[in-house]
C-alpha angles and dihedrals in degrees: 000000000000084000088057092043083051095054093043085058091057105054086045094239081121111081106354097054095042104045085063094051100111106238108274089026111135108209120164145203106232163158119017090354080076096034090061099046102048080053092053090237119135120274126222107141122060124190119209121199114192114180084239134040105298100202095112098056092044090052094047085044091053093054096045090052092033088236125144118269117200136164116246110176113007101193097050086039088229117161152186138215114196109196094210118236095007092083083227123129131190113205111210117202141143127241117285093221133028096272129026103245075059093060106047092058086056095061132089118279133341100263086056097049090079123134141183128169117248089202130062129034129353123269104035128206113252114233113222114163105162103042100270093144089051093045083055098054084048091046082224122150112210131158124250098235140350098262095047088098096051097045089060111357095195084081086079089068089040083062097049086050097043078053092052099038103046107026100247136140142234115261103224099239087045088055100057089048086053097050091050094052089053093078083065096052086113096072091064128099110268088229095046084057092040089063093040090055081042093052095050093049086051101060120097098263105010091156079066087060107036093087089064079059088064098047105058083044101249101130100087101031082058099040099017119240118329125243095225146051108267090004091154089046080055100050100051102051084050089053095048095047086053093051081051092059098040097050081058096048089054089069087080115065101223095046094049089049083056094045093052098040113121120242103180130339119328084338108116118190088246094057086049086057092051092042094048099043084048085055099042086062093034087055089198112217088237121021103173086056091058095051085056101047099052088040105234119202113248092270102052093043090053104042089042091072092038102059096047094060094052105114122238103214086071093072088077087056083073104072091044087056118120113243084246105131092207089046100056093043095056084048086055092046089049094065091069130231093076123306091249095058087030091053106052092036097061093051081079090080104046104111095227125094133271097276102033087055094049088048088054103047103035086078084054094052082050092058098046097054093040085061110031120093119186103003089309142062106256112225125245095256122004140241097270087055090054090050100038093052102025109045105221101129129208127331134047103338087071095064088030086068098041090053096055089049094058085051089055089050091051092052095053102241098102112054106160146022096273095047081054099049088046088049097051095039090055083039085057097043084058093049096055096043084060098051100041097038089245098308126102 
């Protein structure tokens, strides 16, 4: 228990969230804090259950700890406090039943109706009333009771991602209720659905756990029906071999900062490579109404597409390319969807194995964060230079001959900034012979 105290302090709700319970006020620890720390596993996030609305509290805690207090659900007074800067969160919410043994048999599933008091004497005695600590020691992942489905059936996807996450698995019976509550899926909030499907491709092996996705028939109801036959079968063994070769790339520092970088909310760059390598097998019938309807951030609806459409053929290009840095990023900048996503894509469809792919293209990544500058790589003389000593004017020359420069680049005949002026003003020359027949 001195581990947990430990952990409390630290999160400041001993003594600050304490010191502000009025005396005879029950106030308790509970759900997935306790989970995780009777798992060992970090805790950032702490959920507080009061028998009454506790607004009022979290608000007086997010003043004493100068944290950030917002509603959540109004109707059912739940609550967050975000202690800026710290990544930790405290969940604020009143009991779901008149008691809280009560409400512990309404929640989820068994390993998440833990309680323990945050008042009286240390250390407290953990309430556990349907198994849960049991459940833990068996790493087995059952439901509470036989309604809880029905009552949010995104619970039935909590439970794929707790699965995934934690290495559990379905009770049998659990598994049943939460094949029958799939059916219902459609009466949940697009962007409740959008951070669970974020959550299991964020695991450590999703692709181990997407199959428990098909059979509980949750597949189609998630990416709408496939175009092909064993489509599913297709996009988890390309997610898993992407996992594979990101797991590879992480060994490099740089490449692992890119990888976890955050894109958009709870969407890492490395989950957007496994879910885009799942729905490049999967080959979902309309892709752009996927995107839609789990409500993709702006990133991730624009790179999706993107990256289906990268050919696969252009993964061989890799091995013919010049060992010119500007050159291969620009290569990498030519497939499209930014050469950092591009780039690491298209190494799924390099023949070799895991390892040998990552070794090949982490040179590349070098190259492309060496050069780029901004998000892009800048070119060796800019558009006003075209335009100033060339003549062209204004519209799409100017980017046509930009364009054929960056190939020229690629292909390793042009290096530096003079070599490019000498190659677009005989580029120019050429042009002008065309249009005026040789004469001037």
């Amino acid at each position: 228990m001195e581990d947990l105290k430990k952990i409390l302090t630290d999160a400041r709700i001993i003594p600050a969230l304490t010191e502000l319970l009025r005396p005879g006020t029950e106030c308790w620890l509970v759900g997935g804090t306790l989970r995780d720390w009777l798992l060992g596993r970090p805790v950032r996030d702490f959920d507080i259950a009061t028998p009454k609305d506790p607004s009022d509290l979290a608000m007086r805690f997010a003043e004493r700890v100068g944290g950030k207090w917002f509603l959540m659900d109004r109707q059912r007074r739940q609550s967050r406090v975000v202690l800026r800067g710290e990544g930790i969160t405290c969940d604020f919410a009143p009991f779901r039943a008149p008691d809280l043994k009560g409400d512990l048999r309404m929640r989820d599933f068994t390993v998440n109706a833990l309680a323990l008091p945050l008042t009286g004497k240390f250390p407290p005695k953990l309430i556990d009333v349907v198994g849960g600590r049991e459940d833990l020691a068996l790493k087995r992942l059952r439901a509470c009771s036989e309604w809880v489905f029905f009552d949010d059936p995104l619970r039935v996807l909590k439970g794929v991602r707790h699965c995934a996450e934690l290495g559990f698995r379905l009770e049998e019976e659990t598994r049943r209720l939460m094949a029958r509550a799939a059916g219902v899926m459609d009466r949940v909030a697009p962007e409740r659905i959008r951070a669970e499907v974020a959550a299991i491709f964020s695991a450590p092996s999703p692709a181990d756990h997407l199959p428990l996705l098909h059979s509980l028939g949750l597949d189609g109801k998630l990416f709408g029906p496939s175009q092909v036959e064993e489509g599913f079968d297709r996009g988890v063994q390309l997610a898993a071999r992407m996992e594979k070769i990101t797991r590879n790339l992480a060994a490099d520092d740089a490449a692992a900062a890119l990888l976890d970088e955050e894109l958009e909310a709870g969407l890492s760059r490395r989950t957007l490579l496994t879910f885009a390598a799942f729905l490049r097998g999967y080959a979902p019938q309309d892709p752009a109404g996927l995107s839609a309807s789990l409500r993709l951030g702006g990133k991730a609806a624009a790179a999706l597409p993107a990256l289906a459409a990268l050919p696969r053929n252009r993964a061989a290009e890799i091995a013919a390319l010049p060992d010119k840095p500007r050159g291969r990023a620009l290569w990498a900048a030519s497939l499209g969807a930014g050469a950092v996503n591009s780039l690491m894509f298209i190494s799924l469809f390099k023949k070799e194995s895991p390892e040998e792919v990552a070794a090949e293209v982490l040179p590349l990544l070098r190259d492309v964060i060496d050069c780029a500058r901004g998000g892009r790589i800048p070119d060796l003389v800019d558009g006003r230079w075209v335009r100033e000593n060339l003549g062209l004017g204004e519209g799409p020359k100017v980017g046509g001959v930009l364009e054929m420069l960056r190939r020229e680049e690629i292909a390793g005949r042009v290096n530096n900034a003079q070599e490019a002026r000498k190659f677009l003003k005989s580029l120019a020359k050429k042009i002008v012979d065309n249009e005026t027949g040789g004469t001037l």
